[in-house]
N, C-alpha and C positions, 0 to 999 in steps of 0.2 A: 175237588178241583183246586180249592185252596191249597191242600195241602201235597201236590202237583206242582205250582209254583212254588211253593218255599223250597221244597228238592231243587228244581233247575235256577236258582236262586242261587244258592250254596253251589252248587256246578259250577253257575258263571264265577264268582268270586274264586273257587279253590283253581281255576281256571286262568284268569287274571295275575294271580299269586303266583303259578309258574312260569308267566310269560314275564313278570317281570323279573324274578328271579335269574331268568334266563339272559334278562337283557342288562341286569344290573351290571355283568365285568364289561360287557360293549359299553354302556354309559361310560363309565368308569375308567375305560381302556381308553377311549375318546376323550375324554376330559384331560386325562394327564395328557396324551398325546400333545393335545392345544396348549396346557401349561407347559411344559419342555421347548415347545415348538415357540412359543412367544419367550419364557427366556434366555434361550437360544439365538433368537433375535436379538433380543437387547443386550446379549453380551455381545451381540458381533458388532452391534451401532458403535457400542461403549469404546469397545477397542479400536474400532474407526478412529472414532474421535480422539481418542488415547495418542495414536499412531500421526494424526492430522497435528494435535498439540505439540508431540517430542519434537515432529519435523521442521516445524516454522520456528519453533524457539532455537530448535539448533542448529537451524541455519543463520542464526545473526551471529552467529561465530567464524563463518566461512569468509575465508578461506583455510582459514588455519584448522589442519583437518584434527590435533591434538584436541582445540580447544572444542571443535565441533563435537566428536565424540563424548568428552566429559559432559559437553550441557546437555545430550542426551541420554546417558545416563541419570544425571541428573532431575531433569526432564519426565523419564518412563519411572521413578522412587516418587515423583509430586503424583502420576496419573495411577497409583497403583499398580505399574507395572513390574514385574522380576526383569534387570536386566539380561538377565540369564536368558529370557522369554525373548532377545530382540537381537535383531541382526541390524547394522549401522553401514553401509556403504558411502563412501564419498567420493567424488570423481570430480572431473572438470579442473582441476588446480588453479590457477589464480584468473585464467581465462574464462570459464561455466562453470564455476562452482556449483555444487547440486551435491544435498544430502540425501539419501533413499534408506528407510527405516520400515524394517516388517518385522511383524510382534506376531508369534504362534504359538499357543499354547490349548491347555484340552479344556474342553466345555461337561461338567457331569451334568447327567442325564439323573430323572429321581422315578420318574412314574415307568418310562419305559424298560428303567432295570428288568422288570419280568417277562421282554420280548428280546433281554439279550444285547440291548446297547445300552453299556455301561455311561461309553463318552465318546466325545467325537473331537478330532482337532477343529479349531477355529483359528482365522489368522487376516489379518488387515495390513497395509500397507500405505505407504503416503510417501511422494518426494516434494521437496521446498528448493527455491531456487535463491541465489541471492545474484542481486543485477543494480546495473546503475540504472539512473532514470535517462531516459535518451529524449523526453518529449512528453508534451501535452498542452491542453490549453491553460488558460489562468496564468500565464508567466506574463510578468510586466516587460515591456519594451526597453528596459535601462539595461545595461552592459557590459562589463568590464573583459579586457585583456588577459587571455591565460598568462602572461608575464607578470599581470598585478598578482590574478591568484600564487604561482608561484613565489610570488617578492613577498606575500601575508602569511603573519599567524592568525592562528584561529580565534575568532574574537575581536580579532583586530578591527580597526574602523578602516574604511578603503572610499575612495568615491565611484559613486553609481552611474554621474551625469556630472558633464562640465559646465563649468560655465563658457563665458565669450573668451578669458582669458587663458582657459585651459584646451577649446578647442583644436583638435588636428585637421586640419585645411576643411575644415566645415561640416565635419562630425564630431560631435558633443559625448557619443557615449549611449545613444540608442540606434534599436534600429525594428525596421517595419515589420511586424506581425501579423495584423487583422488589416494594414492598409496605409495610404500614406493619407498627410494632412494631420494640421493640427487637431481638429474635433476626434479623429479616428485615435491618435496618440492619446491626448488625455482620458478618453473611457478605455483604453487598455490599461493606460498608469494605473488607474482609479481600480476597475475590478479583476486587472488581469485579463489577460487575451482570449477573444471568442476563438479564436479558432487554434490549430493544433498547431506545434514548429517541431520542430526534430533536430537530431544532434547526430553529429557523426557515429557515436557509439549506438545512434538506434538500428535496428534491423533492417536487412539490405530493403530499400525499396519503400521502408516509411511505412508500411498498412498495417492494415489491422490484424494481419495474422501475428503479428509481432507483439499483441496484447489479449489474450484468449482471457481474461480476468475478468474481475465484477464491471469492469467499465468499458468496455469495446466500444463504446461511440467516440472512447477520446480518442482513440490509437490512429487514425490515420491523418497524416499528414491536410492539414486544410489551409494552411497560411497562404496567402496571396502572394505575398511579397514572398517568400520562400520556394527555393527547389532544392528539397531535401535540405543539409544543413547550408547552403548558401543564401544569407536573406541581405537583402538590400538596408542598408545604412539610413537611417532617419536625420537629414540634416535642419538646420536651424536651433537656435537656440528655446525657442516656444516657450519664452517664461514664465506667461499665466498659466497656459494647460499646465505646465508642471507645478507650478506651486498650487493649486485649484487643486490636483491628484494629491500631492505629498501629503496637503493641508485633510482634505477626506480620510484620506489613511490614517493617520492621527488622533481624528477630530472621533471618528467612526470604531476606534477601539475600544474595548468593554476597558474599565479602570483597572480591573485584575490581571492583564495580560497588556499592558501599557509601557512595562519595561522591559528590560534584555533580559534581566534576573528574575522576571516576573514568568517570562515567556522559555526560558530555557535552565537546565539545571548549569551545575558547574563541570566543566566538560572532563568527562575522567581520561582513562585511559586512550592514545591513539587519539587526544584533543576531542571525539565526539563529544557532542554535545546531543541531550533529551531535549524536546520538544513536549512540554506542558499539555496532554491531551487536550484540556477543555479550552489553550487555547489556538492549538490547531486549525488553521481555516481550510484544511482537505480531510479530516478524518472522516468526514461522509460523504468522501465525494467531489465532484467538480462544484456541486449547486450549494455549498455549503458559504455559509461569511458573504451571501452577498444582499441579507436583509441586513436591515441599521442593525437590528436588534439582537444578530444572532450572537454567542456566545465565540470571540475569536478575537485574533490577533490580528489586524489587515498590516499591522506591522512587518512582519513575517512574511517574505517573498522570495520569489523564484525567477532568475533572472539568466539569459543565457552568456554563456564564456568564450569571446572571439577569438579566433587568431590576432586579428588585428583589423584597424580601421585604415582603409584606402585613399582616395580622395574621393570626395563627394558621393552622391551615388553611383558612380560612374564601378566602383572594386566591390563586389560584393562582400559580406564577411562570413566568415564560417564559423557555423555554430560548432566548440567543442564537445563541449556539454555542459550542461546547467548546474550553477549555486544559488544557496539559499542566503539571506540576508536578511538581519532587521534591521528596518528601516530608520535610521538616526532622524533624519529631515535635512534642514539648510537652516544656513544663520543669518538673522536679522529677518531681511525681508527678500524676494525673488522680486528685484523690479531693475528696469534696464536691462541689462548685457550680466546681473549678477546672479545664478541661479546653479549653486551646486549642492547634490545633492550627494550625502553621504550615508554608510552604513555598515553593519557591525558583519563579518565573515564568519560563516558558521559550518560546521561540518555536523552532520544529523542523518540519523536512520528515520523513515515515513513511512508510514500508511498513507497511501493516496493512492489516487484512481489515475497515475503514468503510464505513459507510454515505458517498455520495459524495454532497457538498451543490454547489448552486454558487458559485465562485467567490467569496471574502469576501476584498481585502484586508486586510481589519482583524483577520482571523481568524490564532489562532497556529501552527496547527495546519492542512500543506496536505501533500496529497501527488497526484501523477499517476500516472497510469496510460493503457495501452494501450485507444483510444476503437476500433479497428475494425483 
């Protein structure tokens, strides 16, 4: 008997030995299958991303389609790419600019060579847009005259708000956004405007299809006092609110981002001027710069560009579209009839969460983004 089991013993095992033997190229076969199949993947992620980077960088070139080109070359030599690998389209000319770049090239295969597939093309794609900003919240109620932007260099100091002796038949220089009255004016001066305004160059009708990006709760139009770019004029001189806002703005900026050279480089080419990321008070967003403590500039504002101011609120004004400004302040003291405020003109590409206008060369304020 014993020696009955040891026979069917040896059976099971020489038994076993063939099955697995059997199963060993399936294991085998399956395993590389999964490793091909996962870096096949992450080459396609790779070049995603490849294709998403050449895009955005080289659309801060647009509209100049020479200059677009080269920084995507450029551009696909930083991500590992052959520009040989990459096809560069531009369109829209000075009205939609829009770069479109797709990179194709072959993926080897290592495990499934012995079923016959060597390599497979792979191929990604990405277009960038470049746009002016037509609109969002966070813009302070102060104002200037597309006459003053055109009459300014870049840099130059300009004023934002009159005073009593500067007034035009009893507009100073702002105008209503989140509402009228003095308490509603001063918490806009201060943190910038709750709710959205819009400019003519934004998209017909103001909504939210006109910002498909990271922040679709700014994009549609919310201002009270606004229909579309026509917003009612803010009259009176309101001395304290204003200097109570100017004085916080100030008072509330981190020490490193407290001057104009601290907060922007020296503007190169085309007058642009960089904005110092950490002291950016949009680079995350709307909710970004509005604790004491966060790292920003409250100096640094965004301010809409009128046609022109009418009498009282009786003419509405038209928003053209929006400049950015650091905030200089006022001199001496904001009391009586004496409260003007002044500030430095800047012309700057951004990250922020705006509303997306089209394309305005004349506009100071442009940023791109990822169109599809």
């Amino acid at each position: 008997m014993n020696r009955l089991r040891k026979i069917f013993k040896r059976f099971e095992r020489g038994q076993v030995v063939v099955v697995v033997a059997g199963l060993l190229p399936v294991v085998l076969g399956m395993t590389g299958l999964a490793v091909d199949v996962a870096t096949y993947a992450g080459d396609r992620r790779a070049l995603q991303n490849a294709a998403d980077s050449i895009a955005i960088s080289a659309s801060k070139e647009l509209p100049d389609a020479d200059a677009t080109l080269a920084a995507a070359n450029e551009w696909a030599v930083k991500n590992d790419i052959d520009p040989d690998d990459m096809i560069v389209t531009i369109t829209g000319g000075t009205t939609a600019p829009k770069v479109h770049v797709r990179i194709n090239r072959s993926h080897e295969f290592f495990f499934i060579r012995a079923l016959g597939v060597s390599e497979r093309g792979i191929g990604a794609s990405a277009a960038a847009v470049k746009v002016s900003m037509g609109g969002g919240a966070g813009i302070v109620p102060w104002s200037v005259t597309q006459s003053t932007i055109d009459n300014s260099e870049w840099g130059e100091e300009v004023i934002l708000k009159y005073d009593a002796d500067g007034a035009n038949l009893g507009n100073f220089g702002a105008i209503r956004i989140d509402g009228s009255g003095a308490s509603t004016y001063e918490t806009s001066a201060k943190f910038g405007s709750n709710t959205v305004a819009c400019a003519e160059t934004a998209a017909p009708g103001c909504d939210s299809t006109a910002c498909p990006g990271v922040y679709p709760d700014v994009c549609a139009e919310t201002a009270p006092e606004c229909d579309g770019p026509e917003c009612t004029p803010e009259t009176g001189n309101m001395t304290t609110p204003t200097e109570r806002a100017v004085d916080y703005r100030i008072e509330h900026t981190t020490d490193d981002c407290d001057t104009f050279d601290e907060v922007f480089d020296e503007a190169g080419e085309g007058g642009m001027h960089h904005l110092n990321p950490d002291c950016n008070p949009w680079i995350d967003g709307p909710g970004k710069c509005t604790s004491t403590t966060d790292m920003c500039s409250r100096r640094v504002i965004i301010i809409p560009v009128v046609d022109t101011f009418g009498e009282g609120t009786s003419d509405a004004a038209t928003v053209q579209r929006f400049a950015m400004f650091f905030l200089e302040g006022y001199e001496g003291r904001c009391t009586g009839s004496n409260c003007e405020i002044t500030g430095r003109f800047v012309r700057a590409e951004l990250t922020t969460g705006a509303l997306a206008g089209t394309y305005d060369e004349d506009a100071s304020i442009h940023f791109t983004r990822l169109s599809e």
